[in-house]
Structure formats: structure tokens, C-alpha cells
Chimera marker file (.cmm) of the C-alpha trace (Angstrom):
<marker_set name="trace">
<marker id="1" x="0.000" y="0.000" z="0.000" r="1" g="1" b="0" radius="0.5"/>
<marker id="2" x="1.042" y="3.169" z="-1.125" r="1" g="1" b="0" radius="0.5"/>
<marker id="3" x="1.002" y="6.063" z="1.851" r="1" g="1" b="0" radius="0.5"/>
<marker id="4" x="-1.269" y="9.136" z="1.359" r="1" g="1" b="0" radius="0.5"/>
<marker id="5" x="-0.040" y="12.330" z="2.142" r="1" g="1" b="0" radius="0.5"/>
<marker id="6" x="-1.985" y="12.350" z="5.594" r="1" g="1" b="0" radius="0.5"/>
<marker id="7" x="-0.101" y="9.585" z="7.103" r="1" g="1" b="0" radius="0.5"/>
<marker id="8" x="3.236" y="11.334" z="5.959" r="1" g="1" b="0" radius="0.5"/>
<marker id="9" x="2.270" y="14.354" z="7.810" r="1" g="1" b="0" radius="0.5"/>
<marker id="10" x="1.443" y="12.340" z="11.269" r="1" g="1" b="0" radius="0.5"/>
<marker id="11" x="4.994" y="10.422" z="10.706" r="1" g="1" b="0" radius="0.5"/>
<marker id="12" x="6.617" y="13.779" z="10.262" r="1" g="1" b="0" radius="0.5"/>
<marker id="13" x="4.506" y="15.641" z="13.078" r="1" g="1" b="0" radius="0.5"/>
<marker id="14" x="6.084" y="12.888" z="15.431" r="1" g="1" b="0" radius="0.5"/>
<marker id="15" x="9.631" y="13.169" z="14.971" r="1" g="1" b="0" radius="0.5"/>
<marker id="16" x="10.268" y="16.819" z="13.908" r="1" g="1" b="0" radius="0.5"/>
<marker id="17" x="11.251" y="18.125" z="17.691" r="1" g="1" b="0" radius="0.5"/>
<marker id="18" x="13.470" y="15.187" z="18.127" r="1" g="1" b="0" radius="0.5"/>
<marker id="19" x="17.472" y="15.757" z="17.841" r="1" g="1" b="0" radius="0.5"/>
<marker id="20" x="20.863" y="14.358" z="18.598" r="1" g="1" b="0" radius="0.5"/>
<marker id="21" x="22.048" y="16.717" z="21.892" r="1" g="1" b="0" radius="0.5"/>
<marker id="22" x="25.333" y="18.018" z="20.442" r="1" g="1" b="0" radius="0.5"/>
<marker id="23" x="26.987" y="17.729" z="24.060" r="1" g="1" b="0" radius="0.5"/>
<marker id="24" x="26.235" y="14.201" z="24.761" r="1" g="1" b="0" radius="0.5"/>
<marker id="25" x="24.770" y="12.190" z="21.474" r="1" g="1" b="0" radius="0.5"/>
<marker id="26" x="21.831" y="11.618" z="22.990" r="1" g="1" b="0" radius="0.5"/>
<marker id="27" x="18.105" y="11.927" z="21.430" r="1" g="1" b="0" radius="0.5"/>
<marker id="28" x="16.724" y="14.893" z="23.239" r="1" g="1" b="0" radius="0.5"/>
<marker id="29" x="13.090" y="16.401" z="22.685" r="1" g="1" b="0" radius="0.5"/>
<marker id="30" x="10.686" y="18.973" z="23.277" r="1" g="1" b="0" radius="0.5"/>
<marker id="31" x="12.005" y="22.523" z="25.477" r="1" g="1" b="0" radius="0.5"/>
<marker id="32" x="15.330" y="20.782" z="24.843" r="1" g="1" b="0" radius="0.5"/>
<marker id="33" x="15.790" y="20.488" z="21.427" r="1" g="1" b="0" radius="0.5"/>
<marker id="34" x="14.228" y="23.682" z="20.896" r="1" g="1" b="0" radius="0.5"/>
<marker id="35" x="17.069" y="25.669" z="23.459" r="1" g="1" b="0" radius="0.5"/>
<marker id="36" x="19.354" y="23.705" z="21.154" r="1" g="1" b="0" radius="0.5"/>
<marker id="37" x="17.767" y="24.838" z="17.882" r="1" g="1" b="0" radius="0.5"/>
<marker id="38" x="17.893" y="28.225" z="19.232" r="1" g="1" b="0" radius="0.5"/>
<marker id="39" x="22.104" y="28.140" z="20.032" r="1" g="1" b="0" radius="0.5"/>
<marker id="40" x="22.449" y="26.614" z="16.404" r="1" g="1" b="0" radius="0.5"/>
<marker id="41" x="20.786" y="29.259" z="14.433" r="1" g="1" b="0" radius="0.5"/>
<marker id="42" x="21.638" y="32.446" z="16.425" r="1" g="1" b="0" radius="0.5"/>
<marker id="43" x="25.726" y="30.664" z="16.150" r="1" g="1" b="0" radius="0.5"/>
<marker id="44" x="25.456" y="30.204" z="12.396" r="1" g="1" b="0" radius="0.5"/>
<marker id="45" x="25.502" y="32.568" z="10.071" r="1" g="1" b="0" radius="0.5"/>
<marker id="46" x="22.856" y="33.303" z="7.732" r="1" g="1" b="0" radius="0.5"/>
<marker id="47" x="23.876" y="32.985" z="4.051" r="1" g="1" b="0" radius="0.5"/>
<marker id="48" x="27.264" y="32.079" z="5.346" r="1" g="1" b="0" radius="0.5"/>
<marker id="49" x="26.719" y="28.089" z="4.931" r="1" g="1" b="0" radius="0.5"/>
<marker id="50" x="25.780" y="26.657" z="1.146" r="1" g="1" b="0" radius="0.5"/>
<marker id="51" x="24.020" y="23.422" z="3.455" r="1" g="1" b="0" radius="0.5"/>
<marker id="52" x="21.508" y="25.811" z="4.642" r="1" g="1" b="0" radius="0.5"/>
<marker id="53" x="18.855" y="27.957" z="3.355" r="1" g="1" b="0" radius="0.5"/>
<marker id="54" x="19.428" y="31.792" z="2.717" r="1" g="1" b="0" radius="0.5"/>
<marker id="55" x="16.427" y="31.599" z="5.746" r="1" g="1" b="0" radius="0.5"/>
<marker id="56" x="18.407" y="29.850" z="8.665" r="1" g="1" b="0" radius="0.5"/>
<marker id="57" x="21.059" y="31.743" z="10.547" r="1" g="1" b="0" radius="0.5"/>
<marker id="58" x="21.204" y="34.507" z="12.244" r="1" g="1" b="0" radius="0.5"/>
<marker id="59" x="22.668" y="38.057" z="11.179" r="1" g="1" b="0" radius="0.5"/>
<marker id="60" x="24.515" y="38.583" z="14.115" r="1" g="1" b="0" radius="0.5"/>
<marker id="61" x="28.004" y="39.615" z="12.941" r="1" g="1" b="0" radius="0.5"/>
<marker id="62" x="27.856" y="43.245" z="11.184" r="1" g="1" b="0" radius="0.5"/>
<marker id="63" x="27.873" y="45.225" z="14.724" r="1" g="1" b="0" radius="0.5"/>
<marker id="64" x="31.260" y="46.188" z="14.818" r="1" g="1" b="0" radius="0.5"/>
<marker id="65" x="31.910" y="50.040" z="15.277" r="1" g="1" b="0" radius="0.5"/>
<marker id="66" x="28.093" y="50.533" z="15.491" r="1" g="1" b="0" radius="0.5"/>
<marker id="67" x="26.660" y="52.870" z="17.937" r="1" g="1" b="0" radius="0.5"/>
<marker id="68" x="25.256" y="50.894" z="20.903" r="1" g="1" b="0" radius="0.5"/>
<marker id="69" x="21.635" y="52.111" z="20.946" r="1" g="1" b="0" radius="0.5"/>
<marker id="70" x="21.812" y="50.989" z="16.820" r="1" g="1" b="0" radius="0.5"/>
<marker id="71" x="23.110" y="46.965" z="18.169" r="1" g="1" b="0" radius="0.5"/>
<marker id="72" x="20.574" y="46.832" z="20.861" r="1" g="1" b="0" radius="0.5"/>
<marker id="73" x="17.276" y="47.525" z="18.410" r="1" g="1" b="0" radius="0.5"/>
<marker id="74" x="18.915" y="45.606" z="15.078" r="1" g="1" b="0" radius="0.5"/>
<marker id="75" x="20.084" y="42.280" z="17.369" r="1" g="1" b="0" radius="0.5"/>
<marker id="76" x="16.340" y="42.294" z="18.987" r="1" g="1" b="0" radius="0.5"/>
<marker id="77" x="15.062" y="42.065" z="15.354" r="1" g="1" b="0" radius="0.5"/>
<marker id="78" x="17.953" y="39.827" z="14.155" r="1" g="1" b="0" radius="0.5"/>
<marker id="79" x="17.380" y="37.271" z="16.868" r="1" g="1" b="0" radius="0.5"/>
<marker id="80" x="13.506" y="37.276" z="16.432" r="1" g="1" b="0" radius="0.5"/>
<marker id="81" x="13.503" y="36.822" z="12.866" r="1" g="1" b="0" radius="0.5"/>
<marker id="82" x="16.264" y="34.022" z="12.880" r="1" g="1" b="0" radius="0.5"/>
<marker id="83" x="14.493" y="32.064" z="15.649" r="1" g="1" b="0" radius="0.5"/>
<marker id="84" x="10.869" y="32.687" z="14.764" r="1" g="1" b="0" radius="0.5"/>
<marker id="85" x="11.408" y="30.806" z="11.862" r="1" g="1" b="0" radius="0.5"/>
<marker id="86" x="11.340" y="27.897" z="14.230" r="1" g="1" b="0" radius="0.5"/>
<marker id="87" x="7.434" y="26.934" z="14.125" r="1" g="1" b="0" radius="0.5"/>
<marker id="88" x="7.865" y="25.528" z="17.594" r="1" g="1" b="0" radius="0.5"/>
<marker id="89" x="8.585" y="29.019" z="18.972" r="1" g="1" b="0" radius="0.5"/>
<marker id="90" x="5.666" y="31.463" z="20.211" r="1" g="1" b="0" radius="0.5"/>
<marker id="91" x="7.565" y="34.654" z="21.034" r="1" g="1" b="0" radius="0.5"/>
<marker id="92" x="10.765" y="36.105" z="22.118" r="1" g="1" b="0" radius="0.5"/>
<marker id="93" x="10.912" y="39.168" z="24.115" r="1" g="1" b="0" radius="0.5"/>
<marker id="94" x="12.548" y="40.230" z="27.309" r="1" g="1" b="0" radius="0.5"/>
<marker id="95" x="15.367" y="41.742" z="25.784" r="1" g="1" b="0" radius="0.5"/>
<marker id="96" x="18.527" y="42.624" z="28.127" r="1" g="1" b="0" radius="0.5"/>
<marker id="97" x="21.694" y="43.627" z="27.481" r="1" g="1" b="0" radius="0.5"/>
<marker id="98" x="25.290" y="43.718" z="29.180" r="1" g="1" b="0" radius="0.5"/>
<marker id="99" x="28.280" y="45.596" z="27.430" r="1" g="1" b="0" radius="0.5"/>
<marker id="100" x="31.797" y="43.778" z="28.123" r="1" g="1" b="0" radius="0.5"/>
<marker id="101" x="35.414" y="45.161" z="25.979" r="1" g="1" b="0" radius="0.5"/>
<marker id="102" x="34.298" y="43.902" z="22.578" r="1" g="1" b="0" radius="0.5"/>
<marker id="103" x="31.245" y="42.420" z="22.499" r="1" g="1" b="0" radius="0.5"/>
<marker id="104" x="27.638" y="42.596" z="24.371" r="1" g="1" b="0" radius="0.5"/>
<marker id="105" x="25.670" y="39.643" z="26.049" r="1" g="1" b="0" radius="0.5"/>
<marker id="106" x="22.211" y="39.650" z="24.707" r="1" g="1" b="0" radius="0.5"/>
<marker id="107" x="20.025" y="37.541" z="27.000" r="1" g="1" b="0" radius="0.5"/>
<marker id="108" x="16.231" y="37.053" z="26.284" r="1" g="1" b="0" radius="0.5"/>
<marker id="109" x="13.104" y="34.521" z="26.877" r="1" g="1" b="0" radius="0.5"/>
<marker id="110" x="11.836" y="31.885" z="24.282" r="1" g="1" b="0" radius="0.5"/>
<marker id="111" x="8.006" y="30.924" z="24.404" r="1" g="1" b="0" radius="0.5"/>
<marker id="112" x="7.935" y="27.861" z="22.582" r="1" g="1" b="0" radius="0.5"/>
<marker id="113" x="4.996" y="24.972" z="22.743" r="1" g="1" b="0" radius="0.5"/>
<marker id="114" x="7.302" y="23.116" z="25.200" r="1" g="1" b="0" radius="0.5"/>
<marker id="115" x="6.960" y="26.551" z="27.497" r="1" g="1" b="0" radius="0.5"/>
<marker id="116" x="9.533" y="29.325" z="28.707" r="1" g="1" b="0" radius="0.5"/>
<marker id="117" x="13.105" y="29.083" z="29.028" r="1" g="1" b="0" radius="0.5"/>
<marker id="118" x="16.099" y="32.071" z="29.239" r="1" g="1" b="0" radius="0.5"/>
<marker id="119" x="18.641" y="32.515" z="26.632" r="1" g="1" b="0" radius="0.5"/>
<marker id="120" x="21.406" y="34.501" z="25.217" r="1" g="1" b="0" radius="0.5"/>
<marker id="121" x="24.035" y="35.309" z="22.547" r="1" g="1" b="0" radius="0.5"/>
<marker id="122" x="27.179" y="37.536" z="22.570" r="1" g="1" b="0" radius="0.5"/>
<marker id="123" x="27.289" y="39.856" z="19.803" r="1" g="1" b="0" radius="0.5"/>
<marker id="124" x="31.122" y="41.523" z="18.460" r="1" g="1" b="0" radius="0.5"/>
<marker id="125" x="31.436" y="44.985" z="18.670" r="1" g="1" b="0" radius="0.5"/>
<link id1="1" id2="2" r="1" g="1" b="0" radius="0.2"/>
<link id1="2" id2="3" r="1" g="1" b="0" radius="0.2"/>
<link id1="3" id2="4" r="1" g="1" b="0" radius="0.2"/>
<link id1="4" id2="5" r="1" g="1" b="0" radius="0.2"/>
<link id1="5" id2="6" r="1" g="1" b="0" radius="0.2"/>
<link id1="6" id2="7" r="1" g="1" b="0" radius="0.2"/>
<link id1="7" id2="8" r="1" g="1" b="0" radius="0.2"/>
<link id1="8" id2="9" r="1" g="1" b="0" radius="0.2"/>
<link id1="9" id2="10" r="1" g="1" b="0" radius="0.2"/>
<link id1="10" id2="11" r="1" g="1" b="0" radius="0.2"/>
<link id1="11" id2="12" r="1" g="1" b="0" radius="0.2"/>
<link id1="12" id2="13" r="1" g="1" b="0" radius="0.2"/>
<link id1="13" id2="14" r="1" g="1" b="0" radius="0.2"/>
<link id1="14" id2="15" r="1" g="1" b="0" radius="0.2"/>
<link id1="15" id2="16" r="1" g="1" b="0" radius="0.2"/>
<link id1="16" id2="17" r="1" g="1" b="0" radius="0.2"/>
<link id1="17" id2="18" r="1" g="1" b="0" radius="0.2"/>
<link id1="18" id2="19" r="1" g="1" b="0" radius="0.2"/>
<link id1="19" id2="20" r="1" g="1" b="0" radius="0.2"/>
<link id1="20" id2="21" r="1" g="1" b="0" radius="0.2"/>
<link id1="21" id2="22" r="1" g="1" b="0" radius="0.2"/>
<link id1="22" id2="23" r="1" g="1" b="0" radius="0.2"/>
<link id1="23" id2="24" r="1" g="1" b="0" radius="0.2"/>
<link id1="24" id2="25" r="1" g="1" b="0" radius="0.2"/>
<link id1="25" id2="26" r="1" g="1" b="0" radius="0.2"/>
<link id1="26" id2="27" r="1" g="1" b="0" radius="0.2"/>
<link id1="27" id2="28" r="1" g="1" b="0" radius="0.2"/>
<link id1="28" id2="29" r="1" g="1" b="0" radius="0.2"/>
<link id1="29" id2="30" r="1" g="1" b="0" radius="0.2"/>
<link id1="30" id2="31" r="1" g="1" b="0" radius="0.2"/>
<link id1="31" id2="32" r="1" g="1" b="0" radius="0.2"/>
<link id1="32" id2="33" r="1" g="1" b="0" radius="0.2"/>
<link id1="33" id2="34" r="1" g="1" b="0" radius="0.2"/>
<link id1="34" id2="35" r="1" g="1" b="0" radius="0.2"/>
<link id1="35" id2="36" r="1" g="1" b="0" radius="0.2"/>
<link id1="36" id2="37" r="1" g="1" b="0" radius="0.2"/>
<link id1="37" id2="38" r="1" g="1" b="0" radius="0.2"/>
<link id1="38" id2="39" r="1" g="1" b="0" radius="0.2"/>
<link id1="39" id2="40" r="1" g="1" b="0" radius="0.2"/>
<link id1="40" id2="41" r="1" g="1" b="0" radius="0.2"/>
<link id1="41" id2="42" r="1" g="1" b="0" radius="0.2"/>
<link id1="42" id2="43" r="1" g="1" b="0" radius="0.2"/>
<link id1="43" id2="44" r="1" g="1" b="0" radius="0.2"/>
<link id1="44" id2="45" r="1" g="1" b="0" radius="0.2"/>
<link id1="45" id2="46" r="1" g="1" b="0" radius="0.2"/>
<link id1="46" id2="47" r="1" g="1" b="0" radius="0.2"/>
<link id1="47" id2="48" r="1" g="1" b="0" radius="0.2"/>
<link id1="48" id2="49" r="1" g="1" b="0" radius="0.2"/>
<link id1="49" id2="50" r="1" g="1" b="0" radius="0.2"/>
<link id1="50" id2="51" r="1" g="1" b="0" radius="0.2"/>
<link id1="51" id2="52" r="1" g="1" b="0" radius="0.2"/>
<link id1="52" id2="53" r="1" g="1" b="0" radius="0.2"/>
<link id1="53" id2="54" r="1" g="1" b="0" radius="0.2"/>
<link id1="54" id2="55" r="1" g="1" b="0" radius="0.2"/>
<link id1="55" id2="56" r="1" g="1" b="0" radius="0.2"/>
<link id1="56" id2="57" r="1" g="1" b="0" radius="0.2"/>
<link id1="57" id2="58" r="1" g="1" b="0" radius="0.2"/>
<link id1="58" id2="59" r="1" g="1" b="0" radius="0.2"/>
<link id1="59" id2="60" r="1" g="1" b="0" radius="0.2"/>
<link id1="60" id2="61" r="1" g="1" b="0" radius="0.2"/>
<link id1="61" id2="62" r="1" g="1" b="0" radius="0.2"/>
<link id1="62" id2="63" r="1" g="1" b="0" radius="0.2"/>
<link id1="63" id2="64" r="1" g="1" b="0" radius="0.2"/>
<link id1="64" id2="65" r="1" g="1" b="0" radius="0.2"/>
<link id1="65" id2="66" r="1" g="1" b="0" radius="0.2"/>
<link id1="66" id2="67" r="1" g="1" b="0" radius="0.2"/>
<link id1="67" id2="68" r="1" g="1" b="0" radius="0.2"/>
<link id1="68" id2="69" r="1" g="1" b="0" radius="0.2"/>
<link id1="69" id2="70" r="1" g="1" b="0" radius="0.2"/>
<link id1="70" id2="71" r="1" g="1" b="0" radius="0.2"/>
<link id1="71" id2="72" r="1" g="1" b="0" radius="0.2"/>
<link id1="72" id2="73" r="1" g="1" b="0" radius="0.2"/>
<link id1="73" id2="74" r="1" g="1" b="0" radius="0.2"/>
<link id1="74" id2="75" r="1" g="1" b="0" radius="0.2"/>
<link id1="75" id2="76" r="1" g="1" b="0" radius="0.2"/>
<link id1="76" id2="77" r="1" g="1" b="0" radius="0.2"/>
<link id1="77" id2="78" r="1" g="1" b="0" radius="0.2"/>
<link id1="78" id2="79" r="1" g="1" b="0" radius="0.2"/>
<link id1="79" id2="80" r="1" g="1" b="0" radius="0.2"/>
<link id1="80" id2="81" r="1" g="1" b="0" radius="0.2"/>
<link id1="81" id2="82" r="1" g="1" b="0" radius="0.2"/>
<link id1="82" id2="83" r="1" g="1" b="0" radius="0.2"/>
<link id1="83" id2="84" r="1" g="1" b="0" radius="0.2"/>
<link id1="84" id2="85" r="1" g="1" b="0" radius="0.2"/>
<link id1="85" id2="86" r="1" g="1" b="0" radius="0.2"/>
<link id1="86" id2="87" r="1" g="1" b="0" radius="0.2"/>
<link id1="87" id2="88" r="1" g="1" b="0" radius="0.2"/>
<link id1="88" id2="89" r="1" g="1" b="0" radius="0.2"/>
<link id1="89" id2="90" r="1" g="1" b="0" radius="0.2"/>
<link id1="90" id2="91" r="1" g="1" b="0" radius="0.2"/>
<link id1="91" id2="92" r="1" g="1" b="0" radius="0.2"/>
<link id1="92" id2="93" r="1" g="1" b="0" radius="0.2"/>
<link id1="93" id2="94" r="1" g="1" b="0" radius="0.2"/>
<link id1="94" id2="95" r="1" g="1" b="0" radius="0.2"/>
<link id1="95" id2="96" r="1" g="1" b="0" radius="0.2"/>
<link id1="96" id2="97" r="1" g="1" b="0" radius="0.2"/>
<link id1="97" id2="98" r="1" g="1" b="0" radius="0.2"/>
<link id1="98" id2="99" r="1" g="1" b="0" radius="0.2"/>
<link id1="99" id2="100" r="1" g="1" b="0" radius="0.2"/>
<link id1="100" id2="101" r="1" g="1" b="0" radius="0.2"/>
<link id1="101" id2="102" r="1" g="1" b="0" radius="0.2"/>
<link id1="102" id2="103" r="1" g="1" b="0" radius="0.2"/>
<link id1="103" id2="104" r="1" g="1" b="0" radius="0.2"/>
<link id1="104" id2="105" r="1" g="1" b="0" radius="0.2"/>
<link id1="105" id2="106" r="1" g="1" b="0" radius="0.2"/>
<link id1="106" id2="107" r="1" g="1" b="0" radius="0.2"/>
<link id1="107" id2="108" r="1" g="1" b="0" radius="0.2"/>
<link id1="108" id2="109" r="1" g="1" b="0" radius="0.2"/>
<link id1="109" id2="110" r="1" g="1" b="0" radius="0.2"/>
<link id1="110" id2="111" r="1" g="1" b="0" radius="0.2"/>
<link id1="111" id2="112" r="1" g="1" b="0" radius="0.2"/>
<link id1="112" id2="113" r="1" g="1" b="0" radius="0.2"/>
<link id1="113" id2="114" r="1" g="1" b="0" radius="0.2"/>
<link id1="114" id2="115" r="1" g="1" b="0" radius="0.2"/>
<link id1="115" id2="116" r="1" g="1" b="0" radius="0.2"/>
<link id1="116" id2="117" r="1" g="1" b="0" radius="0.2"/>
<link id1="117" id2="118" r="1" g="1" b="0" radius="0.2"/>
<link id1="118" id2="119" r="1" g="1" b="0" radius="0.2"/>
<link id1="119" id2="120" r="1" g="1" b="0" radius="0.2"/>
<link id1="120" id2="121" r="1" g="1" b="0" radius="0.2"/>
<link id1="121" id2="122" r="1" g="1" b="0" radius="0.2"/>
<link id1="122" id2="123" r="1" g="1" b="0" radius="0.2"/>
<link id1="123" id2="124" r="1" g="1" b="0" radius="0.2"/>
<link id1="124" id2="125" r="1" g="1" b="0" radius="0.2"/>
</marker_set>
């Protein structure tokens, strides 16, 4: 018997949240995967990989020399478009900020369908 496309889509509704934990190897799922789908994409950068679309990644890397009130508004929309493209995630909001020599810590909270959890990237500047 030849499947139809509705029993494709239940197969592939199963499985999509499940991944390989890059720290141990292990399957991981749900909030889990997601935090680790979120450190993948905001780490790799968009249109900078020819294995990925010109839609995953994030566009985290053209800060440098920019005026600090122009990094904090572009990395908010950055980081939401890059991991809102992720149709397990809700929202992201909660924006915060800490300035170091070089770079700034941007820290934020993920809603996803797994529930809340905290994150954040560094950004060069």
C-alpha cells in the first residue's frame, strides 16, 4: 500500500522536535531540542553556509563600530527573525543587554509549545 499524504504528515509531526544533543549524542526532545535549535541558528551565520537555506542563521556579525543604541534595536530584530522561523517558537521578548570590551551579552526569553526558558548570545562589537 502506497502512503497518502496524511499519514506522511502524522509520521513527520512525530519526529520533527526530536534531535541528537550536540553535548552528549543523545536523542533529546521537546524545550530541549528547541534551546538547542535556538544556540544553532543564532551561532550560524545566515547565508554564510551553502548546506543551509538563505532563511536559517542569524545576522549577528555586522555590529562592529556601530553605535550601541543601533546593536541593541537591530540584534532584537535579528534574533527574532532568525528564531521565529522555528514553528515551535511562540515569542521572544525580554530583551537585556550587558556591554563587556568587545562584544555585548544579549540575554532574552523563548516561548515555545514546550513553554519558557532564558537565553542569550554575545554579539562583536
Amino acid at each position: 500500500m502506497i502512503p497518502n499524504g496524511d499519514e506522511r504528515s502524522i509520521l513527520l509531526e512525530n519526529f520533527k522536535s526530536k534531535s541528537y544533543d550536540l553535548d552528549g549524542g543523545i536523542i533529546i526532545d521537546g524545550r530541549d531540542a528547541v534551546k538547542q535549535s535556538v544556540f544553532l541558528t543564532l551561532n550560524t551565520p545566515r547565508y554564510g553556509c551553502a548546506i543551509y537555506s538563505w532563511n536559517y542563521g542569524g545576522q549577528l556579525e555586522n555590529f562592529i563600530g556601530k553605535s550601541l543604541s543601533i546593536v541593541y534595536a537591530m540584534v532584537q530584530t535579528n534574533i527574532k527573525e532568525a528564531i521565529m522561523m522555528d514553528d515551535r517558537i511562540l515569542n521572544v521578548n525580554g530583551f537585556s543587554f550587558k556591554k563587556d570590551k568587545g562584544f555585548v551579552t544579549v540575554f532574552f526569553t523563548v516561548t515555545s509549545i514546550y513553554g519558557q526558558f532564558e537565553s542569550e548570545v554575545n554579539v562583536n562589537v
